[in-house]
C-alpha positions in Angstrom: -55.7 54.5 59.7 -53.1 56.2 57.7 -53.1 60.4 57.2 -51.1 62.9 55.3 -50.2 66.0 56.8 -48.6 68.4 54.3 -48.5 69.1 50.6 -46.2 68.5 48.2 -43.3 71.4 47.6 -41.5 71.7 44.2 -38.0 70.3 44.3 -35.2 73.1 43.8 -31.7 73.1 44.9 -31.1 74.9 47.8 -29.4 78.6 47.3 -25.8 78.2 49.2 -26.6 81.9 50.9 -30.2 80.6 52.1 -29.9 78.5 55.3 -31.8 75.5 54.5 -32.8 74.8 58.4 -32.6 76.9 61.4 -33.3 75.6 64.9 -34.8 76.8 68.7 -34.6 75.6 72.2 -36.2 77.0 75.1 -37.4 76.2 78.6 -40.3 76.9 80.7 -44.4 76.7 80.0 -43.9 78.6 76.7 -40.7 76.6 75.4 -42.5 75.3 72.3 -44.0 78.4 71.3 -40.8 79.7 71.6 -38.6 77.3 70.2 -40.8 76.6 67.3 -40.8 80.4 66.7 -37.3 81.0 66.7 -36.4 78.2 64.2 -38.8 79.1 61.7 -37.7 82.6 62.0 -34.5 81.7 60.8 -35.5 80.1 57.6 -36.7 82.2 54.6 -39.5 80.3 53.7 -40.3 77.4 56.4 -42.0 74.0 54.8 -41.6 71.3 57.8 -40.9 72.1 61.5 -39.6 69.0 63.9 -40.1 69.5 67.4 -38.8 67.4 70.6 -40.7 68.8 73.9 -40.3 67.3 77.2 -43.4 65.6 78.3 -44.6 67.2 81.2 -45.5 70.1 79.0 -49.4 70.2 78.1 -50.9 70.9 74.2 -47.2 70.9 72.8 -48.6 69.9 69.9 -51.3 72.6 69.2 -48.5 75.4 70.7 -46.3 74.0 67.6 -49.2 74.0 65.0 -49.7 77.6 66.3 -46.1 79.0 66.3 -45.3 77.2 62.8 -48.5 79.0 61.4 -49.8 77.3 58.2 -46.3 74.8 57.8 -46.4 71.2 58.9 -45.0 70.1 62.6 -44.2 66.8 63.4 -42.4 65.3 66.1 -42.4 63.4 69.6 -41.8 63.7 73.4 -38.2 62.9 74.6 -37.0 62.3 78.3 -34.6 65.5 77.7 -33.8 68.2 75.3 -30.6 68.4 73.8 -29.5 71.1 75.9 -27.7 72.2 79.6 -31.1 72.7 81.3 -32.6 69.1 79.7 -36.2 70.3 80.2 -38.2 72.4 77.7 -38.5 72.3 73.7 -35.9 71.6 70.9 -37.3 72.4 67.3 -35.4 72.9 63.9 -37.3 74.4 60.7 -36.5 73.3 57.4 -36.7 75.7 54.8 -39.3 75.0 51.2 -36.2 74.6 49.5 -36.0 71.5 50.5 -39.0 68.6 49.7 -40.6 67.1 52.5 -43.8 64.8 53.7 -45.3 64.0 57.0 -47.0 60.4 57.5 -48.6 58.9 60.1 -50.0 55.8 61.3 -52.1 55.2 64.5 -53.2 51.9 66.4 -49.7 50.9 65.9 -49.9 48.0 68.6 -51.8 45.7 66.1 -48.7 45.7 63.9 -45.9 48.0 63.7 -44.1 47.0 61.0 -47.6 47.7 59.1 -47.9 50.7 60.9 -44.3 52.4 59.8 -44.0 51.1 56.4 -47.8 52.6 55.6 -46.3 56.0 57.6 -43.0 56.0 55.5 -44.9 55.4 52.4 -47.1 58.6 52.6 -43.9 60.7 54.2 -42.0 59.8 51.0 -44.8 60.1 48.7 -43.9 63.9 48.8 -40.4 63.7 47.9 -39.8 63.1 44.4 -37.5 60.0 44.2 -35.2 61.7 41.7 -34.1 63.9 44.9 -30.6 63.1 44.9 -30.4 62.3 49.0 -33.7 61.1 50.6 -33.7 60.7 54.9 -36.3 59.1 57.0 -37.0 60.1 60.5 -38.9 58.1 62.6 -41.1 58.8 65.7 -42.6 55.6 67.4 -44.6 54.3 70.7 -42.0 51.9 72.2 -45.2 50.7 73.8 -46.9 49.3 70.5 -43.9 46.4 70.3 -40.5 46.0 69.2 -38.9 48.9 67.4 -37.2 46.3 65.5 -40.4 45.5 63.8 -40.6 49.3 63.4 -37.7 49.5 61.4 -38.4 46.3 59.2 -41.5 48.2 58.0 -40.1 51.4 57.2 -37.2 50.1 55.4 -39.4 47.8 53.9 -41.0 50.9 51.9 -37.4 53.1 51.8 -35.4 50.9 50.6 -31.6 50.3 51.0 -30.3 54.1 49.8 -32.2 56.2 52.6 -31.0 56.2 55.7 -33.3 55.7 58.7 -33.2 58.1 62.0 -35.7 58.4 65.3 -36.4 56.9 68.1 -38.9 56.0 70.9 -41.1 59.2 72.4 -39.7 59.6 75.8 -41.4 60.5 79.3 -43.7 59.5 81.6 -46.3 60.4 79.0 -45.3 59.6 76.0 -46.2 61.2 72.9 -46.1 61.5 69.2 -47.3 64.5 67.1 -48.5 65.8 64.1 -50.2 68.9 62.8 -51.6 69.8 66.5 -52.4 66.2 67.4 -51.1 64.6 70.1 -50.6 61.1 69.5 -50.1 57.5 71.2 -49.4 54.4 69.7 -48.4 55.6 66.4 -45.6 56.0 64.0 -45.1 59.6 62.7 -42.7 59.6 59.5 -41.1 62.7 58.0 -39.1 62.4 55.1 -36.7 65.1 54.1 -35.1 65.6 50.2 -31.9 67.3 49.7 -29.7 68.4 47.0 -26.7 67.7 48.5 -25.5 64.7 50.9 -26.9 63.6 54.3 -25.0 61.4 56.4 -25.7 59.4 59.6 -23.6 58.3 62.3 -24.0 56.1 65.0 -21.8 55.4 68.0 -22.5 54.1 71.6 -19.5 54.1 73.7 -19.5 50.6 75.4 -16.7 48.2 75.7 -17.2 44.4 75.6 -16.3 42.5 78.6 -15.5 39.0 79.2 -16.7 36.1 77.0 -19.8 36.2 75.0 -22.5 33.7 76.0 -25.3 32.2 73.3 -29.0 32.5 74.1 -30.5 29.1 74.4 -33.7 30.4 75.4 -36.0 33.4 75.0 -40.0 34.7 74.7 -40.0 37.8 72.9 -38.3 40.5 75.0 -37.3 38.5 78.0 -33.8 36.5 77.9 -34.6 33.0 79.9 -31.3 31.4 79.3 -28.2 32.3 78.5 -25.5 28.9 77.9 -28.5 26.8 79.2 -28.5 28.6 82.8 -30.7 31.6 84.0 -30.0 34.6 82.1 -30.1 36.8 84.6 -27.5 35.0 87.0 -25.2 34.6 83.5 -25.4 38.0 83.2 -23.9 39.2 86.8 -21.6 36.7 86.6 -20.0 37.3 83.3 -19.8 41.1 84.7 -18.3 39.8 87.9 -21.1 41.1 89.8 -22.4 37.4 90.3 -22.0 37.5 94.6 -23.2 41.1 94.4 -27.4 40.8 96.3 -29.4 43.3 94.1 -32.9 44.4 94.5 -34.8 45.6 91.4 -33.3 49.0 91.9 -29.9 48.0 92.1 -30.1 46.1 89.1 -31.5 48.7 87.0 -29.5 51.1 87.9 -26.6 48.5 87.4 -28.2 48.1 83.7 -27.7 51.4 82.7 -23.8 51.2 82.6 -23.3 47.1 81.4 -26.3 46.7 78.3 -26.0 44.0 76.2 -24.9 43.4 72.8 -26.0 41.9 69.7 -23.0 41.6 67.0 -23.6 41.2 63.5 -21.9 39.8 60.6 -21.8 42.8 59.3 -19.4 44.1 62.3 -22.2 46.2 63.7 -23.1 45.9 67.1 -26.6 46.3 68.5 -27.1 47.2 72.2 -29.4 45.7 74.2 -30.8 47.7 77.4 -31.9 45.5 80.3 -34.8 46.8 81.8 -34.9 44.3 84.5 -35.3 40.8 86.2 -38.0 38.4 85.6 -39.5 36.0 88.8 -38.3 33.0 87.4 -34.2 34.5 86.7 -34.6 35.8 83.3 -34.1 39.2 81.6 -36.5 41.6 80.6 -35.0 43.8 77.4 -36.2 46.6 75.5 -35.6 44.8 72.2 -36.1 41.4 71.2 -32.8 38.8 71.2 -33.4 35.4 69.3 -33.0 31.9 70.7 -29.2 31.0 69.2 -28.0 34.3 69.0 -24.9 35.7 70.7 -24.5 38.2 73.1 -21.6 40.3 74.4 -21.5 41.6 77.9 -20.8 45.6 78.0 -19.4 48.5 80.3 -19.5 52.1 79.5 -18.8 55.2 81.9 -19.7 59.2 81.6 -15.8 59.2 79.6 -17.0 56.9 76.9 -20.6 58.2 76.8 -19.5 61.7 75.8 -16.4 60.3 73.4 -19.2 58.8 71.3 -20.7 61.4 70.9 -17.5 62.6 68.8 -17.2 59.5 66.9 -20.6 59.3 66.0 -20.5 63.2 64.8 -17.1 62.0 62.9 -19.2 59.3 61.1 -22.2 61.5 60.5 -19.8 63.5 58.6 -18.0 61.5 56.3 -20.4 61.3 53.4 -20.8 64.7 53.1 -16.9 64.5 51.4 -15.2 66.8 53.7 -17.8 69.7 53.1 -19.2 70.9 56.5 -22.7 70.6 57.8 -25.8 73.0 57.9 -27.9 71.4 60.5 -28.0 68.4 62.4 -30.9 66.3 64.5 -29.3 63.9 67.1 -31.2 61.2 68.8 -30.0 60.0 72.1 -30.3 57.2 74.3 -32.2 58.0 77.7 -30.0 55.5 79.2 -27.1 56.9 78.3 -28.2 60.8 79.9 -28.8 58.5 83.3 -25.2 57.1 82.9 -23.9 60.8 82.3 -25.8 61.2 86.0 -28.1 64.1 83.9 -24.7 66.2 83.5 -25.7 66.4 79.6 -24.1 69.4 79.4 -20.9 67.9 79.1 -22.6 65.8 75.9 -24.2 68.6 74.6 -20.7 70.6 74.7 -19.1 67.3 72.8 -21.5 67.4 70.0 -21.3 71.0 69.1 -18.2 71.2 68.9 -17.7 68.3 67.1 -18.8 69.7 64.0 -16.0 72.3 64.1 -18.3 75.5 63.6 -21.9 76.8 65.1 -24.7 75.2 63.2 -28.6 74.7 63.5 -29.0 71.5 65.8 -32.2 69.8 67.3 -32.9 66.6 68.9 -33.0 65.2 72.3 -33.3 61.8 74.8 -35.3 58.8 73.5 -36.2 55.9 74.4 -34.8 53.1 71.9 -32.9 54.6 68.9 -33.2 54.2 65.1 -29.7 54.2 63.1 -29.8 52.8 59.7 -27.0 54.0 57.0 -26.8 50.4 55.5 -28.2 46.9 56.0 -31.7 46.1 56.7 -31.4 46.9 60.7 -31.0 49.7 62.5 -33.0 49.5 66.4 -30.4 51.2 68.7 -30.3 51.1 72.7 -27.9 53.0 74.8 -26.8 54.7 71.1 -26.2 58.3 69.7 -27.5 58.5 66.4 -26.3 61.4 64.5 -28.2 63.4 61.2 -25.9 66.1 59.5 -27.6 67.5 56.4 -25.3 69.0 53.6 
């Protein structure tokens, strides 16, 4: 089933003296209510409010319905906020100036390429496609399937000029929302129009190690060979951990700091995030690897993590042609706030100032990332994907 939350705004340029987004953050019981309140207080005229609460919070979605008053909300739960604390609400308002469209799909699970391209579709069917710069933000259930699938379907209806942005909804409970609802195993879409350019950056801070192996065989998300051998010894080995005895535990947490890789022949490299071993010595991903592709073997530490985070800011802002940003939404891997052992302030402190001046920013920790500038891919793990809006 496929809804449309909000109406369709007239398309104006934005007024250079008019912010055209403002953000919140807050912690506590009340930190969407608060958040959601302070961002759309900073906007003259609010049209669309994105929110990113950390799940253990109850009816974040009706407190952001209630707080934005009569203007759409949409957005997800995330394993942290984009902020010192971690916990609590981040939420950015985007003022009427700018066009913008909320769809969403539900039952995902039974096809979620389906699912996003039908969500995409209604999202852009309220931006008028002579917009000059058109972004799609995506917020999934990493439980309906492979965000891979996810992104086929929305770029399916985007096409090849609008960049994709999201993620996964993070937490033990995770959630997707829109208008009030609280969701599951759906695909929210916003779309967002703007007069002048938005760019997205991406950037993951992991170095490859040793040689590259070819996967001989595979069953969806799990890795059973690797060169013909078990996948999962392969994979210690070629990251010289291969006499290393480690219990599930151990592994994962070993996971967190050496994911995989996926190169491309574009240049572009997708990580791969091990989520474990299998009982018969295979590897269970969070995104599908198929039989005959390669694989590179990674490392990454808390000094590259948070170095990323500045090139991917860098990269955000290069098609905006040296002009500085207004606001920016960041979407973060969860896997990468474990390898930062949850000192994200550090992270936090890198992005800010990365844009070289204050500015309205929202976002927070997923699970699984969506970063497509160009090509017809863009599922992330252990990736920073950055938004900055002209």
């Amino acid at each position: 089933m496929v809804r449309l939350a909000g109406g369709r705004w007239p398309y104006m340029p934005a007024i250079a003296t008019t912010p055209v987004a403002a953000s919140g953050s807050a912690t506590g019981e009340d930190a969407v209510v608060r958040a959601v309140a302070q961002a759309v207080a900073g906007v003259r005229s609010p049209g669309l409010v994105v929110f990113f609460p950390t799940a253990e919070i109850e009816d974040a979605g009706s407190q952001a319905a209630d707080a934005a008053g009569v203007c759409p909300t949409a957005g997800m739960t995330v394993a942290a906020v984009l902020s010192e604390a971690g916990s609590g609400c981040s939420a950015m308002a985007f003022d009427d100036a700018l066009p913008a469209g909320v769809g969403v799909s539900e039952h995902a699970s039974a096809d979620p390429a389906t699912a996003a391209l039908e969500a995409t579709t209604s999202a852009l069917a309220n931006v008028p496609v002579d917009s000059a710069y058109r972004l799609v933000m995506l917020f999934s259930d990493t439980r309906s399937g492979d965000m891979a699938d996810v992104v086929a379907g929305a770029y399916r209806a985007a096409g090849p000029l609008v960049p994709l942005a999201g993620g996964g909804a993070g937490g033990d409970e995770p959630r997707q929302f829109s208008d009030g609802r609280a969701l599951r195993d759906s695909v929210v879409a916003v779309a967002i129009g703007s007069p002048r350019p938005i760019g997205l950056g991406v950037s993951d801070g992991c170095s490859p190690v040793g040689v590259p192996s070819i996967v001989t065989r595979a069953n969806g998300r799990v890795l059973l060979e690797l060169d013909g051998r078990p996948a999962a010894q392969v994979y210690l080995e070629k990251l010289g951990a291969g006499a290393r005895q480690m219990d599930d535990s151990e592994l994962a947490r070993f996971a967190v700091l050496h994911p995989l890789a996926q190169p491309e022949l574009s240049g572009d490299r997708r990580l791969r995030h091990v989520l474990g071993r299998t009982g018969d010595g295979g590897l269970h991903c969070a995104t599908t690897v198929p039989p005959h592709a390669a694989v590179e073997f990674t490392a990454q530490d808390p000094e590259l993590v948070v170095r990323s985070s500045w090139d991917a800011v860098s990269n955000a802002l290069m098609p905006l042609g040296g002009e500085p940003a207004s606001a920016a939404i960041v979407f973060d891997c969860a896997g990468r706030k474990r390898a930062l052992s949850d000192d994200l302030g550090r992270e936090v402190d890198t992005l800010r100032s990365s844009f070289g001046k204050p500015l309205p920013m929202a976002g927070g920790y997923t699970h699984g990332e969506i970063g497509r500038a160009r090509g017809a891919k863009g599922d992330r793990n252990h990736a920073v994907v950055v938004v900055a809006i002209g």
